[in-house]
N, C-alpha and C positions, 0 to 999 in steps of 0.2 A: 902516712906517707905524704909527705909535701910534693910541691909542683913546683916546678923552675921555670918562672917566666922573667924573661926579657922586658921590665916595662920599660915605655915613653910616655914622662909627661910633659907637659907644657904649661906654660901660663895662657890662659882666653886671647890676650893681646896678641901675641907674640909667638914666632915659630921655635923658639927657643928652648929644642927637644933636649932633656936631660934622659941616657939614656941607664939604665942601670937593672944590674941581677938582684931578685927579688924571688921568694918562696911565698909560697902563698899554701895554707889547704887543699884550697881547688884551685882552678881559674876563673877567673872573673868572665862574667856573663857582659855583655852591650849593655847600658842601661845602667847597669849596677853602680856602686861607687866606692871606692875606695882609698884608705889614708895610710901613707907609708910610715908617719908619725904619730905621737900623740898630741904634740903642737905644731905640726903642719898643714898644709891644706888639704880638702879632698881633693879627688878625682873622679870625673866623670867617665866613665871607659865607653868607648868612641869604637874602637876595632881590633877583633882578637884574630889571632893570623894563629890556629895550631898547626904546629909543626911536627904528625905523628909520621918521622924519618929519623933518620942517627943525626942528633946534632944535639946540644949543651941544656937546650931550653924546653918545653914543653909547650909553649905557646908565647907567641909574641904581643903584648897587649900594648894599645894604645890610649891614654886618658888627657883629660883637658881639668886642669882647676877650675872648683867652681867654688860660691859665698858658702860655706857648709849651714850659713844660718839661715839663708833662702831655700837652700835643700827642707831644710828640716822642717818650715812653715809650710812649703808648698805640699810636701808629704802629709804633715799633721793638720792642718788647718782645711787641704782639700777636700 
């Protein structure tokens, strides 16, 4: 069973929310990260709004881009 969220991401700079339907497994946790691509950028998810009511989506998430090659040092190197 997949999960229907409504993501938002953004660019760091910029409020320049791109808003779009997305399935996901689960939903994404605060903290976690995740890539809508396989060459695009991650995302940092910032704030999940579930919405257990009648409506299209399962959870509303919000993420911010980040360097995915700083993700990955600060994870492995810390």
């Amino acid at each position: 069973m997949t999960m229907k969220v409504f993501l938002h991401t953004r660019s760091p700079e910029h409020r320049d929310w791109l808003n779009e339907k997305r399935e996901f497994a689960r939903i994404p946790v605060v903290g976690e990260h995740v890539a809508i691509s396989s060459d695009g950028p991650w995302f940092k998810v910032e704030l999940v709004v579930h919405t257990p009511f009648p409506c299209e989506f399962d959870a509303e998430v919000y993420a911010v881009a980040v360097d995915h090659l700083q993700v990955l040092n600060e994870a492995l190197d810390g």
